[in-house]
C-alpha positions as CSV (number, residue, x, y, z in Angstrom):
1,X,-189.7,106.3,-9.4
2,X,-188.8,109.3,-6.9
3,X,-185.6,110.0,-8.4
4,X,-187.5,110.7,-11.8
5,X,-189.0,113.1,-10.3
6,X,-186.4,115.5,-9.7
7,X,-184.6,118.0,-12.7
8,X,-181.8,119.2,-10.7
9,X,-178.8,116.9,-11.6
10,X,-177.1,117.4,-8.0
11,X,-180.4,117.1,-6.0
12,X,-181.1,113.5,-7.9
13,X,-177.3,112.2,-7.5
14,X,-178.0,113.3,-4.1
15,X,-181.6,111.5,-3.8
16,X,-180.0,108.5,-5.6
17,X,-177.3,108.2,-3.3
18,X,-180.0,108.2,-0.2
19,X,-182.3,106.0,-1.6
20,X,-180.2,103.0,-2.6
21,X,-178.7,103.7,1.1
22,X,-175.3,104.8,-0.3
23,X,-174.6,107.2,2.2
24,X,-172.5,105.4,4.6
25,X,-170.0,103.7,2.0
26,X,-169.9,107.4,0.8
27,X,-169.5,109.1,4.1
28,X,-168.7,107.0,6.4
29,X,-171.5,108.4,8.8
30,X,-173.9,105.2,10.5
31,X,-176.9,106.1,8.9
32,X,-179.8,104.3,7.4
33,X,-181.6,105.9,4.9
34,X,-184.1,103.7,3.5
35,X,-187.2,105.7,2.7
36,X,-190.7,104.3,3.2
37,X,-193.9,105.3,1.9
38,X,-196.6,107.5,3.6
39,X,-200.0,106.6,3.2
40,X,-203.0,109.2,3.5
41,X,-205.4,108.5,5.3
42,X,-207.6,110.9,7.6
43,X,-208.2,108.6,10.3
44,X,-205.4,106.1,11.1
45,X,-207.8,104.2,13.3
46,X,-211.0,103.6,11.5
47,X,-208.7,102.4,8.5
48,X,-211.1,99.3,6.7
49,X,-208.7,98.7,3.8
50,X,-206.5,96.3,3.6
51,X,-203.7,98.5,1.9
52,X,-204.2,100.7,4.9
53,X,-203.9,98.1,7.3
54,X,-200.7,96.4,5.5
55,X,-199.2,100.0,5.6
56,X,-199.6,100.2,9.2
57,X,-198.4,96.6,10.2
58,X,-195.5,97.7,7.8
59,X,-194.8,100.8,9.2
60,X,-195.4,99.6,12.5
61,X,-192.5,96.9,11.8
62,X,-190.1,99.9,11.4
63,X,-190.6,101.9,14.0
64,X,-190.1,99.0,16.4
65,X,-186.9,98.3,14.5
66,X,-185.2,101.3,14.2
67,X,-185.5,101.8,18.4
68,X,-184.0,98.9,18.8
69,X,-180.0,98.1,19.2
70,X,-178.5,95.0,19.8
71,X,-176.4,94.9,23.0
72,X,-174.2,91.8,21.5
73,X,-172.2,90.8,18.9
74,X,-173.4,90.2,15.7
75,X,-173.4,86.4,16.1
76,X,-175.1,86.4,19.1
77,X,-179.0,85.4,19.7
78,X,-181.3,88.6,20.4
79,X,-181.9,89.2,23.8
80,X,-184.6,90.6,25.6
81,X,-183.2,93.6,26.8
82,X,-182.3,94.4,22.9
83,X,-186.0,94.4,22.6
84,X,-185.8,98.0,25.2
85,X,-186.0,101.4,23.0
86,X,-182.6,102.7,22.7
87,X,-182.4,104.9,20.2
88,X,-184.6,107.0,17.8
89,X,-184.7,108.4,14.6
90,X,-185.7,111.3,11.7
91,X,-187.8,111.3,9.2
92,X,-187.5,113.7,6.3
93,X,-190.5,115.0,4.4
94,X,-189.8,115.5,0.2
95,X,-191.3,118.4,-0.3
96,X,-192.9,118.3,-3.5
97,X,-193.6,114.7,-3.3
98,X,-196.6,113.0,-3.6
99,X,-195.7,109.3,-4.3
100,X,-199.2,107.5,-2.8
């Protein structure tokens, strides 16, 4: 597991606290910070295994989420204009990581 990984006891509370998306109960601060995966692969396009493709449909999934924003209230049915990139996000690199 990633937080295994790391010795220093502040780093891993901190590490624990981001991957088990703690962060805004702790802070208050709208974030998500759900960590995916990164596979390595040389050449995204000529991928031919099916772990490869899996982790693209997959990561594909989230980028198309996390540009989204609904425009409604909770209850209400998506709309098409929620489906219109409204907002972005970060992702931070681990250094030291090499989880696939």
């Amino acid at each position: 597991m990633l937080v295994d990984q790391v010795t220093d006891p502040k780093d891993r509370y901190i590490l624990q606290m981001f991957g088990m998306n703690q962060v805004r109960p702790a802070t208050g601060l709208r974030v998500d910070t759900r960590y995916c995966l990164w596979h390595v692969f040389p050449e995204a396009d000529r991928a031919h295994s099916v772990e490869h493709q899996s982790y693209a449909l997959n990561r594909g999934y989230w980028d198309d989420f996390w540009m989204r924003k609904r425009n409604g209230a909770k209850e209400d049915p998506p709309q098409r204009p929620d489906a219109l990139p409204q907002r972005g996000y970060f992702e931070v690199t681990l250094d030291g990581f090499h989880g696939v």
